[in-house]
KEZA-730590 format. One record per residue (C-alpha): residue number from 1; z, y, x. Coordinates in nm, 4 decimals. Layout:
N
baba->NUM, zz->Z, yy->Y, xx->X
...
// end
This chain:
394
baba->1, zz->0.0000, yy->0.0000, xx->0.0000
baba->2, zz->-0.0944, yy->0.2930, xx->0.1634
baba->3, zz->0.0804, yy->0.6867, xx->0.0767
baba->4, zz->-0.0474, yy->1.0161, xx->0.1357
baba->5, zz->-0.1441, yy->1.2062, xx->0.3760
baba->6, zz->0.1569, yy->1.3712, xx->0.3536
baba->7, zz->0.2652, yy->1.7486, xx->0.5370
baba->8, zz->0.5228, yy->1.6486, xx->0.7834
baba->9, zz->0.6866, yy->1.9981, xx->0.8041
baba->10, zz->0.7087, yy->2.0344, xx->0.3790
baba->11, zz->1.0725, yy->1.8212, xx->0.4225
baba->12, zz->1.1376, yy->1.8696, xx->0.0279
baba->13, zz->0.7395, yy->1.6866, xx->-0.0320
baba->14, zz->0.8331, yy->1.4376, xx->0.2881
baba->15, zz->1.1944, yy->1.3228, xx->0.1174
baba->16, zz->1.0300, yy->1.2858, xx->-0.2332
baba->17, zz->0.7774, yy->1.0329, xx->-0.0640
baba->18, zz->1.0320, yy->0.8356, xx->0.1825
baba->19, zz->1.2291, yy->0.8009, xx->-0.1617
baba->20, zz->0.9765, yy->0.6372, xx->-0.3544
baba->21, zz->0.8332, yy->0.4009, xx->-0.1207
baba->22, zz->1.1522, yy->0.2634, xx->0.0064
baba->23, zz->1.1973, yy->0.0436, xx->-0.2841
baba->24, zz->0.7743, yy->-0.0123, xx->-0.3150
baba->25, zz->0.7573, yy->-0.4090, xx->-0.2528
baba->26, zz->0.5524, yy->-0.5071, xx->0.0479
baba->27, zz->0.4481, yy->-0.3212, xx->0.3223
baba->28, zz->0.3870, yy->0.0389, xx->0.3091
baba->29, zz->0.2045, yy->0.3055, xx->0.5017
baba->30, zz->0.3097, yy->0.6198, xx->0.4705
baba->31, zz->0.0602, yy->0.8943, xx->0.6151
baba->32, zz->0.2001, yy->1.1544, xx->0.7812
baba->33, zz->0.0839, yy->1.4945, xx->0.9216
baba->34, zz->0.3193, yy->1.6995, xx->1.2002
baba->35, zz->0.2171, yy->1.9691, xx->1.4544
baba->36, zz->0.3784, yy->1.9222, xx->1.7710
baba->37, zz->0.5770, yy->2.2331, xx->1.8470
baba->38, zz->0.5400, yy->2.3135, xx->1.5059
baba->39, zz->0.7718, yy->2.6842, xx->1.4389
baba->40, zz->0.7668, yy->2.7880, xx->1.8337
baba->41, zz->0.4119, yy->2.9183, xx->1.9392
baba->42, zz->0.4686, yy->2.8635, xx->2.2821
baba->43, zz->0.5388, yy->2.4848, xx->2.1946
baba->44, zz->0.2420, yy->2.4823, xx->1.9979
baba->45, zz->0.0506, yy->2.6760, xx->2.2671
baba->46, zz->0.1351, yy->2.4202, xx->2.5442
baba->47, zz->0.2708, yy->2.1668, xx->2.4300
baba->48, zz->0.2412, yy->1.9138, xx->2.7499
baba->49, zz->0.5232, yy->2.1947, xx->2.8960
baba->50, zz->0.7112, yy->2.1576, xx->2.6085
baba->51, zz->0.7074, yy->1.7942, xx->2.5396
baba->52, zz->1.0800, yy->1.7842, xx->2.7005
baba->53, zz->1.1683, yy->2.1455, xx->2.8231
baba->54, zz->1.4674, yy->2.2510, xx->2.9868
baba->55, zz->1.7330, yy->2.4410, xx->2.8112
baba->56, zz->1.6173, yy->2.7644, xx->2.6107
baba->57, zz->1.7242, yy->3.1044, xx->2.6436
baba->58, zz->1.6574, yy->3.4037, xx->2.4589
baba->59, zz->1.5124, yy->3.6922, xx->2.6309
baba->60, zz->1.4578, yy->4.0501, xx->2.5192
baba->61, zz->1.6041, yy->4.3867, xx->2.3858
baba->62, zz->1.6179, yy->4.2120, xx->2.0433
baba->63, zz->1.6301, yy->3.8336, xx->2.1976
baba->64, zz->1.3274, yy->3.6920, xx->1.9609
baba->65, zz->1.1645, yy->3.5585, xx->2.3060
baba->66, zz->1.2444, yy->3.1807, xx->2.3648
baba->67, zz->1.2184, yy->3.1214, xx->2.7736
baba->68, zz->1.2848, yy->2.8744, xx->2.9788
baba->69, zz->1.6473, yy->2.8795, xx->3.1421
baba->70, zz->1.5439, yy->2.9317, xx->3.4860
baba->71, zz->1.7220, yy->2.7376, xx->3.7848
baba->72, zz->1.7366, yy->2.7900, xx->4.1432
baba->73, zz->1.8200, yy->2.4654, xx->4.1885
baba->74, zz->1.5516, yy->2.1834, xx->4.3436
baba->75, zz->1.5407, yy->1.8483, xx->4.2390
baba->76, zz->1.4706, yy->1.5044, xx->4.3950
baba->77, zz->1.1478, yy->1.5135, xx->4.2233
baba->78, zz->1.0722, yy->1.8041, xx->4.4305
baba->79, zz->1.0950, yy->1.6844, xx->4.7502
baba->80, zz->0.8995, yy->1.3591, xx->4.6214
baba->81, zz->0.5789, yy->1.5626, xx->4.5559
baba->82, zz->0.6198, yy->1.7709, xx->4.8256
baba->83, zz->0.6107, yy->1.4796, xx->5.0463
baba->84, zz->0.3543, yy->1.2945, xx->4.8836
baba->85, zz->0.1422, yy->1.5903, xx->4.9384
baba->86, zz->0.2150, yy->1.6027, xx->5.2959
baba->87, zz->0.1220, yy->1.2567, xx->5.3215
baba->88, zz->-0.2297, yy->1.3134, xx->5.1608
baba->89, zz->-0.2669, yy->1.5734, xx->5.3921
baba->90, zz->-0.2105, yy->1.3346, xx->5.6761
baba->91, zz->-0.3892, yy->1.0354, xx->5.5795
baba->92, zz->-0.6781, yy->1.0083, xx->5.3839
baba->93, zz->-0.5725, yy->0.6590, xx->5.2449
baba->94, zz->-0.3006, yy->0.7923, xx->5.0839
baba->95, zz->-0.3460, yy->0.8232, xx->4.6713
baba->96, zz->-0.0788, yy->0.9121, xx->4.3809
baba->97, zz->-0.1409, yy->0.7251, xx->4.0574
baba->98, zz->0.0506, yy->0.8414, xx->3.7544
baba->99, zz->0.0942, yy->0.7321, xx->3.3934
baba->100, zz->0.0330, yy->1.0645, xx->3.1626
baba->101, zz->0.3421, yy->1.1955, xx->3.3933
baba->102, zz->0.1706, yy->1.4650, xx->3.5885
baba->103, zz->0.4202, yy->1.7516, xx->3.5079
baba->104, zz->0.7089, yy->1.5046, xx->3.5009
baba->105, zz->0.6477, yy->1.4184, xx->3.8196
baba->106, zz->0.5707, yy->1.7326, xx->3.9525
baba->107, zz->0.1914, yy->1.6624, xx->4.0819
baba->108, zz->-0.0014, yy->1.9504, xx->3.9524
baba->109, zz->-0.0262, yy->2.0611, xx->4.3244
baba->110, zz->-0.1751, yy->1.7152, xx->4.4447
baba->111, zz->-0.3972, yy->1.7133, xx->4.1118
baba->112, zz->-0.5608, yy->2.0117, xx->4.2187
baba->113, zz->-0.5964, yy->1.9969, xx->4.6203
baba->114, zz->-0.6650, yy->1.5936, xx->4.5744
baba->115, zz->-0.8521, yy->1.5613, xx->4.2594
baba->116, zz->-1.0602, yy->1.2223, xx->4.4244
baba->117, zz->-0.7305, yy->1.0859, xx->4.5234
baba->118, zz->-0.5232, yy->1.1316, xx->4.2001
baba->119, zz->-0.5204, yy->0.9398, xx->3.9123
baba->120, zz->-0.3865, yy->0.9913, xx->3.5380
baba->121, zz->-0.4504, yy->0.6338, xx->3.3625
baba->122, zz->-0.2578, yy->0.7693, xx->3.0651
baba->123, zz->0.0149, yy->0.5927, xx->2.8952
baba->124, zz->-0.0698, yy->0.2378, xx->3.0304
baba->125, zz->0.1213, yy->0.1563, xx->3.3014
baba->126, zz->0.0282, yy->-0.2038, xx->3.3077
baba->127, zz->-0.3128, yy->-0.0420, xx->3.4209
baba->128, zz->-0.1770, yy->0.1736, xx->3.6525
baba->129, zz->0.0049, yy->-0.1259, xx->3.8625
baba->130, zz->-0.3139, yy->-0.3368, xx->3.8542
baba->131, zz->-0.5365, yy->-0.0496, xx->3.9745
baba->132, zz->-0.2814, yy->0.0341, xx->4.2573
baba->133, zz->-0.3378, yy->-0.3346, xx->4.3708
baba->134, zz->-0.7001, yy->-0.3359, xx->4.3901
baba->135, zz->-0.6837, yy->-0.0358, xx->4.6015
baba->136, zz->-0.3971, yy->-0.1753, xx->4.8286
baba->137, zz->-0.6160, yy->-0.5334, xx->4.8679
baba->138, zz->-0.9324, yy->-0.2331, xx->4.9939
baba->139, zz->-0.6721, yy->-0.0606, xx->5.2753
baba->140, zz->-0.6304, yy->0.2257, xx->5.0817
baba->141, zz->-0.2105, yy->0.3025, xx->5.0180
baba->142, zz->-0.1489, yy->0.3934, xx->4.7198
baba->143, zz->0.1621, yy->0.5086, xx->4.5744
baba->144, zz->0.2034, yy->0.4250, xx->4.2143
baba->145, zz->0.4689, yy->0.7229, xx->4.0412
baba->146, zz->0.5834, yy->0.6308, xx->3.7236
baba->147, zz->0.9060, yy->0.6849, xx->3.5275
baba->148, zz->1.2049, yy->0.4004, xx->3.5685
baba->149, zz->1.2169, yy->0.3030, xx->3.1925
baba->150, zz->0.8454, yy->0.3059, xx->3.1730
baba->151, zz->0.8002, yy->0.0681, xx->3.4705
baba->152, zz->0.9057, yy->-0.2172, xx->3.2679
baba->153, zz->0.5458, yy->-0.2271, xx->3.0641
baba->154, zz->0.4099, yy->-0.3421, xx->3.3904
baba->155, zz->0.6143, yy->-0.6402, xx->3.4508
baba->156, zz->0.3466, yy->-0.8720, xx->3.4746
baba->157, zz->0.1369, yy->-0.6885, xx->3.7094
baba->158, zz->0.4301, yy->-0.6053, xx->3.9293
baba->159, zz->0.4695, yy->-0.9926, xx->3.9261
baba->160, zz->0.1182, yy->-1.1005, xx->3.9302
baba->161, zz->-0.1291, yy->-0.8467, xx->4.0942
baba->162, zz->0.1467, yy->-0.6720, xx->4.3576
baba->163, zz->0.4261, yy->-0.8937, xx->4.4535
baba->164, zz->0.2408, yy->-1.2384, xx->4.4374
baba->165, zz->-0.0286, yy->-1.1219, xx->4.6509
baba->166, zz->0.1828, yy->-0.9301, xx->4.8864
baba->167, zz->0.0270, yy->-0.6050, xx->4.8624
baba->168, zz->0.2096, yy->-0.2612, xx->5.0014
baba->169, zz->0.2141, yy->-0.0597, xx->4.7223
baba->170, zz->0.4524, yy->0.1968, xx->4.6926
baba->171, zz->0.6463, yy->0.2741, xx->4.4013
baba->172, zz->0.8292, yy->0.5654, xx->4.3359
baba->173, zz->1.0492, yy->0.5666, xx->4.0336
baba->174, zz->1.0823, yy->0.8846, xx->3.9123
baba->175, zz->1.4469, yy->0.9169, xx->3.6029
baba->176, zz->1.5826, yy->0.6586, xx->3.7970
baba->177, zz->1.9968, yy->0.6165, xx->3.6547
baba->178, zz->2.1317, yy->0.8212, xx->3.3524
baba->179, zz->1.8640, yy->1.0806, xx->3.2204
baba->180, zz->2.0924, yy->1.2723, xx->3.0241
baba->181, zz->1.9445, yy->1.4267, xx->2.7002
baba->182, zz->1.6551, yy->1.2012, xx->2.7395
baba->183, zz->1.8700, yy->0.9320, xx->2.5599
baba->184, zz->1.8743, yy->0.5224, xx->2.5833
baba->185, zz->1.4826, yy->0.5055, xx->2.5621
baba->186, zz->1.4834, yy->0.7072, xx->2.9052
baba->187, zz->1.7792, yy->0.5794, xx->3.0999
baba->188, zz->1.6241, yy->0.3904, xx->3.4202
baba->189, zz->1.8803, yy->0.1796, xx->3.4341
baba->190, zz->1.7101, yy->-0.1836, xx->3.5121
baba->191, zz->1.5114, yy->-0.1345, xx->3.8132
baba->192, zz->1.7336, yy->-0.2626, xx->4.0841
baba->193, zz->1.7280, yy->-0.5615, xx->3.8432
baba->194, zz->1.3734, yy->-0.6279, xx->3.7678
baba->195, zz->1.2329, yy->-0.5351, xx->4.1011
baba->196, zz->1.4799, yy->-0.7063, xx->4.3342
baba->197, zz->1.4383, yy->-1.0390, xx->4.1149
baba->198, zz->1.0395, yy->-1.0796, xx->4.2774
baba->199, zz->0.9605, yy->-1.2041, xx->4.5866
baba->200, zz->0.8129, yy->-0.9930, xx->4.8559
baba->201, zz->0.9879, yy->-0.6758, xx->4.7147
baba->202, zz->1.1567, yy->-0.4287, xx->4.8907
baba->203, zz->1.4225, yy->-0.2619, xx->4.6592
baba->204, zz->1.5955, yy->0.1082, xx->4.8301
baba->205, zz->1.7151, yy->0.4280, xx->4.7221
baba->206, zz->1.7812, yy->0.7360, xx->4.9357
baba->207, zz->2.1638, yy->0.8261, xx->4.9424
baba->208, zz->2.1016, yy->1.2068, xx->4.9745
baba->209, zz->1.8514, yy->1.4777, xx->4.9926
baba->210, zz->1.8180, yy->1.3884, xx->5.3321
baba->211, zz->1.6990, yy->1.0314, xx->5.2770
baba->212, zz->1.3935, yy->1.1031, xx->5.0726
baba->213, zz->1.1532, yy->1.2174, xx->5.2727
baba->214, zz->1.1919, yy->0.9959, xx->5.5113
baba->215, zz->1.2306, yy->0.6854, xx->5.2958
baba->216, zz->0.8883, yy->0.7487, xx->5.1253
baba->217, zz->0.7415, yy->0.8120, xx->5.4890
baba->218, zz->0.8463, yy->0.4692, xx->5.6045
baba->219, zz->0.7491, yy->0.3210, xx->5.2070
baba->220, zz->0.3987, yy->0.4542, xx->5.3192
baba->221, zz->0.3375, yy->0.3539, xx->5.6724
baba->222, zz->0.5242, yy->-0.0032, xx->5.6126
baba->223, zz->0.2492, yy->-0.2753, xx->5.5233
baba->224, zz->0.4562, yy->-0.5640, xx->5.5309
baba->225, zz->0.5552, yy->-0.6119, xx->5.1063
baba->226, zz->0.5260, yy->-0.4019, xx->4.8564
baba->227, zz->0.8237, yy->-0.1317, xx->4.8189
baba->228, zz->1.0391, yy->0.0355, xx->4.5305
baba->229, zz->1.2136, yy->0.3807, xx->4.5703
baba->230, zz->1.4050, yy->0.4865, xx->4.3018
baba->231, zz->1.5583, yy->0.8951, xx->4.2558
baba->232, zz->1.7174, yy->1.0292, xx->3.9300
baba->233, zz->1.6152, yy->1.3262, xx->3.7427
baba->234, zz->1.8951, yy->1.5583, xx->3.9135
baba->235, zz->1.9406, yy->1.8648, xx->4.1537
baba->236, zz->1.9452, yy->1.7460, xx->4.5052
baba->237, zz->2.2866, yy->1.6551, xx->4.6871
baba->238, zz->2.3278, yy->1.5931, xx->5.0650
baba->239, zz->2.5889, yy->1.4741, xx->5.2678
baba->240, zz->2.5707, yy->1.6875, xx->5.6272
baba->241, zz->2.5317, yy->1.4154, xx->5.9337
baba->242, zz->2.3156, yy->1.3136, xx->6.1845
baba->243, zz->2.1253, yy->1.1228, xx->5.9925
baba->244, zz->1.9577, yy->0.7648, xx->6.1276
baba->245, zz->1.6287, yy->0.6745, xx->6.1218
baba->246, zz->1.5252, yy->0.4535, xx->5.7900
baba->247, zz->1.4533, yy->0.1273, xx->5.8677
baba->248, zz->1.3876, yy->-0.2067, xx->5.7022
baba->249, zz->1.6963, yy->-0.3557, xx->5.5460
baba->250, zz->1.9616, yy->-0.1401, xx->5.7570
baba->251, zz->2.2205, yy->0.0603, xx->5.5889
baba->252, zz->2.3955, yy->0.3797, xx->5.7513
baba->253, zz->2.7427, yy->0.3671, xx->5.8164
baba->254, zz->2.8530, yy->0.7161, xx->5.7544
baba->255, zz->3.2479, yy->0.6111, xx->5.8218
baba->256, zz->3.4365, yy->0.2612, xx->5.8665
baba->257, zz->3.8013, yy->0.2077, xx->5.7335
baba->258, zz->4.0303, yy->-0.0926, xx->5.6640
baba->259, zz->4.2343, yy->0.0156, xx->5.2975
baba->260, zz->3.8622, yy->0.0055, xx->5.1205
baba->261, zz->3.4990, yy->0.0555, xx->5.1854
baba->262, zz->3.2576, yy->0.1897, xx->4.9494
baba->263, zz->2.9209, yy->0.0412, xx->4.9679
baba->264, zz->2.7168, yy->0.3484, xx->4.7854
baba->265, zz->2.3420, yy->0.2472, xx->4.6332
baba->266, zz->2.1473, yy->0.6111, xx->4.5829
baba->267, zz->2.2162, yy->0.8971, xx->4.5343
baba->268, zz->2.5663, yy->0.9349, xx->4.4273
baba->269, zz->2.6351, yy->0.8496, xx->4.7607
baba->270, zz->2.7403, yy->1.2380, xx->4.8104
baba->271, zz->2.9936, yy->1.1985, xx->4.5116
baba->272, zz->3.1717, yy->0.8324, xx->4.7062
baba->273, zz->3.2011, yy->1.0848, xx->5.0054
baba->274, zz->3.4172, yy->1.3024, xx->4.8222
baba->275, zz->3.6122, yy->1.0682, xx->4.6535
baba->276, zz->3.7134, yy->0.9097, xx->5.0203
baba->277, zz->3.7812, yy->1.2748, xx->5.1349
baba->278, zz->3.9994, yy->1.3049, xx->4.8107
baba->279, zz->4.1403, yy->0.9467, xx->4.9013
baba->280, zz->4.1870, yy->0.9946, xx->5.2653
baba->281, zz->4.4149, yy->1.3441, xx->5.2005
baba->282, zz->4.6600, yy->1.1183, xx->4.9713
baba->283, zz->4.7009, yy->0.8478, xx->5.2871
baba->284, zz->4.4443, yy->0.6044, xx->5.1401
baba->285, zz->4.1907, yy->0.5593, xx->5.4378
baba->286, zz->3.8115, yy->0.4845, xx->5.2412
baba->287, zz->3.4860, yy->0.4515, xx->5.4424
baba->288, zz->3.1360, yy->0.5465, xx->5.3068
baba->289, zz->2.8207, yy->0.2712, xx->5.3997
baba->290, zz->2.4969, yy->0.4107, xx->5.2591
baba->291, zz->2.3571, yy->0.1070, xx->5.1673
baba->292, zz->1.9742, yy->0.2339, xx->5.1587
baba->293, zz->1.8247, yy->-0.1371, xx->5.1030
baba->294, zz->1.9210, yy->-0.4014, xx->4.7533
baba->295, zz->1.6321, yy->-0.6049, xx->4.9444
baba->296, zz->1.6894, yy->-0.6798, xx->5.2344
baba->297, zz->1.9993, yy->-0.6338, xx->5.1869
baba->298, zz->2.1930, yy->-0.5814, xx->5.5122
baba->299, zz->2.3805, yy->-0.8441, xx->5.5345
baba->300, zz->2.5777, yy->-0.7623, xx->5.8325
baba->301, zz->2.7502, yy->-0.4927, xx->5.7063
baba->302, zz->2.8329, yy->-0.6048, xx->5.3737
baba->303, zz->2.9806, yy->-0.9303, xx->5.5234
baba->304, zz->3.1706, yy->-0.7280, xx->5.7838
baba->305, zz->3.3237, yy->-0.4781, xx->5.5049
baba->306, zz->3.4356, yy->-0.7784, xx->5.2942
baba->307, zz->3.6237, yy->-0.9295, xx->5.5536
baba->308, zz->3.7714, yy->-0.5994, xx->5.7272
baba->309, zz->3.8859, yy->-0.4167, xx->5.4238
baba->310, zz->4.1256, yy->-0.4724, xx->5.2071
baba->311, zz->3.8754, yy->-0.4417, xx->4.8938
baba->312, zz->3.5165, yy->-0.3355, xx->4.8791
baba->313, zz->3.4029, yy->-0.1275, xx->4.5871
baba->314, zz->2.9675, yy->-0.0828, xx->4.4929
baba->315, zz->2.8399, yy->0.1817, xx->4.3298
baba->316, zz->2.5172, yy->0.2281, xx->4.1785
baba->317, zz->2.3555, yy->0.4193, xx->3.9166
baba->318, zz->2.1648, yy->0.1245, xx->3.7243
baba->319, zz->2.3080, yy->-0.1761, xx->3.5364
baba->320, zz->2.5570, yy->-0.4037, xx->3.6595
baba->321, zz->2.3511, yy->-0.7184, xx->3.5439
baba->322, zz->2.1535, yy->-0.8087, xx->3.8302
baba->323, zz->2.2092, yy->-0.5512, xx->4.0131
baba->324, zz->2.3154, yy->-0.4276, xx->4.4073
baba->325, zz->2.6722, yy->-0.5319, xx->4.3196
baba->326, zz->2.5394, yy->-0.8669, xx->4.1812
baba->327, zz->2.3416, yy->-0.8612, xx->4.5085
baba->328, zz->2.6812, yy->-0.8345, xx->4.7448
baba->329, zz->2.8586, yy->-1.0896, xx->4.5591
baba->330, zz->2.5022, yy->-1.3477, xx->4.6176
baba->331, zz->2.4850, yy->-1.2325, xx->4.9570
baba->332, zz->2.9409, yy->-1.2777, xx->4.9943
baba->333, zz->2.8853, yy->-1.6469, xx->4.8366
baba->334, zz->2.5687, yy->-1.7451, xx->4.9999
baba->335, zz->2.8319, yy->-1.6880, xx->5.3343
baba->336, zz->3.0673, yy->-1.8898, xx->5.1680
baba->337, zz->3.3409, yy->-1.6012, xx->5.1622
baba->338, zz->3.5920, yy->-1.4995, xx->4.9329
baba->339, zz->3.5046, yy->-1.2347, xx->4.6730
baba->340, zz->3.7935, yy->-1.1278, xx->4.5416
baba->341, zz->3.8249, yy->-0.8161, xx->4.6581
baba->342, zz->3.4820, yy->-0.6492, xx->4.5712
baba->343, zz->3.5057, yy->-0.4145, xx->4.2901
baba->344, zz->3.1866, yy->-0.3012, xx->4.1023
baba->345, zz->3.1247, yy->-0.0127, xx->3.9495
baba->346, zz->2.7551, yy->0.0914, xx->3.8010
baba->347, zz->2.6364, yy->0.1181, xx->3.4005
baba->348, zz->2.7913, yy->-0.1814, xx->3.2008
baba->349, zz->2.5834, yy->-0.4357, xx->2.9745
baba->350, zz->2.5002, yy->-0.1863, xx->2.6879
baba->351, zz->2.2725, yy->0.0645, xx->2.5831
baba->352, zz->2.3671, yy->0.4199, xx->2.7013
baba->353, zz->2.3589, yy->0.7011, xx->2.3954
baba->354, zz->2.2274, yy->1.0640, xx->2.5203
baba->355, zz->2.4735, yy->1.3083, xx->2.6682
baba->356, zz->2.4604, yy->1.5449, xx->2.9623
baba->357, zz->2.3986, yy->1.3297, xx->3.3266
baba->358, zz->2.7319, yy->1.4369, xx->3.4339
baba->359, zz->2.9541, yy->1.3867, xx->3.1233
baba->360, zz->2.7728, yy->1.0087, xx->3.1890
baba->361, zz->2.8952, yy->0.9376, xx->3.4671
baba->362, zz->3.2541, yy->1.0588, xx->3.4228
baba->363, zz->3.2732, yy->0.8493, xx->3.0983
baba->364, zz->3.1217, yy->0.5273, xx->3.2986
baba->365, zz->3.3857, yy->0.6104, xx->3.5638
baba->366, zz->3.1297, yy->0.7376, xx->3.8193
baba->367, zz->3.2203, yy->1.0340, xx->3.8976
baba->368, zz->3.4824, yy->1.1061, xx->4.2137
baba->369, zz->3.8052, yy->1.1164, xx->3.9430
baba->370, zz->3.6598, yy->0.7614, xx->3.8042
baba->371, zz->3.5920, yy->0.6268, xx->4.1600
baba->372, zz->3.9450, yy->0.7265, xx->4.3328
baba->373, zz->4.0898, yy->0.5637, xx->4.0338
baba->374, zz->3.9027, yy->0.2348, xx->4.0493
baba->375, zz->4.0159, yy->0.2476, xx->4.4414
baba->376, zz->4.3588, yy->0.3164, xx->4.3633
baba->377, zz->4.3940, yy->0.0397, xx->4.0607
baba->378, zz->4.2142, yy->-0.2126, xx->4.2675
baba->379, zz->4.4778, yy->-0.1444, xx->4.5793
baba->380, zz->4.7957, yy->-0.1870, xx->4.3198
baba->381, zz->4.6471, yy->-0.4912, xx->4.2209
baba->382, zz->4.5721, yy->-0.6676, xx->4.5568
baba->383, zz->4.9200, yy->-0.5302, xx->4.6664
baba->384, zz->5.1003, yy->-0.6708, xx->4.3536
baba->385, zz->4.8733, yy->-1.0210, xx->4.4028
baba->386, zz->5.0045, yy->-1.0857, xx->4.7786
baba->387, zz->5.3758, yy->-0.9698, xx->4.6730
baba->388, zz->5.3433, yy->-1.2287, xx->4.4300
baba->389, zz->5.1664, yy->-1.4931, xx->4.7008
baba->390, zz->5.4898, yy->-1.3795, xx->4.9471
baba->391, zz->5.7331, yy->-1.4409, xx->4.6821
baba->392, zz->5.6076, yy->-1.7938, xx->4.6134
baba->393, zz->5.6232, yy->-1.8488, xx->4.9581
baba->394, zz->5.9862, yy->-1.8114, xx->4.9856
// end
């Protein structure tokens, strides 16, 4: 049965229809018209910009002019397209393939000084995987950009046209963690999961600001398996150091301590460093590994933090099913070592509603109040446990 067309934006018209064919029985179509951007002309103007702006504010003597709120601040996705255009400056091989994500991704630069070497398949990101394979099997090194959540439509070709045939494509995973107003649908909160799962993959994330550049330069000259690099949608962070050189399944040790160790997975490596400086001034001495790699994981490390500290706690924007925590306990178990003192911490086994990134993360305990407190629960625990193994003893 099959209603209408109906005007979208006439809401008494629109409820009179979706009351009348609720009860129809069957299946019904109802036809409906909207305008995208429909009562803001600069919406309906441009309305790729404004398909998800950034706060509004109103401008002018009488403040009838909607603006963007502007910010100062730079994102990760900044330094991302930056670099990529560097690196098509550098080597002609080098070619971005999106999925409709041009302005998401920040690419209108490399769009216009590298029209022959950029490519907008649209929304079909199954396409855009295979295509980056068929250039990778030519020589050519392309980097495939595509939101986290939206990833997951390629599964198969991730599987069957990259990772089965070994090819070095470079992904870059753009929303990567909690999205924020962007809501459950956006969250990328899988792809440790799903990429580490395939052989042949590397899995990383940069800890800080000062990990990205150089962690898609090594993605890009490395030919040995394909790579993932995942970044969320958030202002940049670093952690001052003398930073080491990325390489292949090495993490950097920014400090080493005994009470617990933090084994950090992205970027909120900057907030683990703060809750260890919070930590440290109350007597409790925390070190800070940025882990860089879920695969290869580096194993050395991990198995030396387990068995030098008193517990180990992972942290990692993305879900804890599967993910870099799941990956330390493997890799603790596979060394047949006890794993009772590894804490995880990352986005539990449900769907995450829409809030601001930040109030996120302090509700999932990832912020530096919910990490400190993790460390200082999981402490009073061990201590209480080996009271309780001393007292048997006796």
């Amino acid at each position: 049965h099959y209603d209408g067309p109906i005007d979208g934006h006439d809401l008494p018209t629109l409820r009179h229809w979706l009351n009348y064919v609720k009860d129809y029985p069957g299946p019904v179509l109802l036809h409906v018209l909207t305008v995208k951007g429909k009562g803001v002309p600069q919406a309906s103007d441009d309305p790729v910009t404004y398909h998800t702006p950034p706060v509004f504010e109103q401008i002018g003597p009488d403040r009838t002019i909607v603006a963007f709120k502007k910010s100062s601040s730079k994102a990760y996705t900044d330094v991302i397209s930056s670099t990529v255009h560097e690196l098509m400056d550098e080597d002609p091989r080098v070619s971005i393939i999106t999925a409709a994500m041009c302005q998401g991704n920040k690419l209108e630069r490399v769009r216009s000084d590298y029209p022959t070497r950029f490519f907008d398949v649209g929304i079909c990101e199954s396409h855009a995987v295979a295509f980056a394979a068929g250039m990778a099997k030519t020589g050519a090194r392309p980097i495939c950009d595509i939101y986290s959540t939206f990833l997951q439509r390629s599964f198969d070709q991730i599987f069957q046209e990259v990772a089965l045939q070994n090819l070095p494509v470079v992904f870059t995973l753009d929303r990567a963690g909690l999205t924020g107003p962007d809501g459950p649908t956006h969250h990328g909160c899988f792809d440790i999961a799903y990429m580490r799962l395939f052989p042949n993959m590397v899995v990383m994330a940069p800890g800080d600001e000062l990990d990205v550049a150089a962690m898609l330069r090594f993605a890009v000259s490395y030919t040995g398996h394909p790579t993932s690099m995942r970044y969320p949608k958030a202002n940049l962070e670093r952690v001052e150091r003398g930073v080491t050189p990325v390489e292949l399944g090495q993490a950097e040790i920014l400090d080493w301590e005994t009470d617990a160790m933090i084994l950090a997975f992205g970027t909120l490596m900057p907030t683990c460093v703060k809750a260890a400086a919070l930590l440290r001034a109350e007597g409790i001495n925390v070190g800070v590994v940025n882990a860089r790699f879920a695969k290869p994981l580096d194993r050395g490390t991990v198995l030396r933090a387990v068995e030098e500290a008193t517990i180990v706690v992972t942290v990692e924007e993305g879900t804890l099913e599967g993910g870099f925590g799941s990956a330390v306990l493997e890799c603790v178990n596979a060394a047949g070592m006890d794993s009772r003192n590894i804490v995880r911490l990352g986005i539990p086994d449900r769907f995450i509603e829409h809030a601001e990134r930040g109030e996120l993360l302090a509700d999932l305990g990832l912020d530096v109040a919910g990490i400190c407190n993790t460390i200082r629960q999981a402490l009073e625990k061990r201590s209480a446990m080996f009271d309780r193994k001393a007292f048997a003893a006796q």
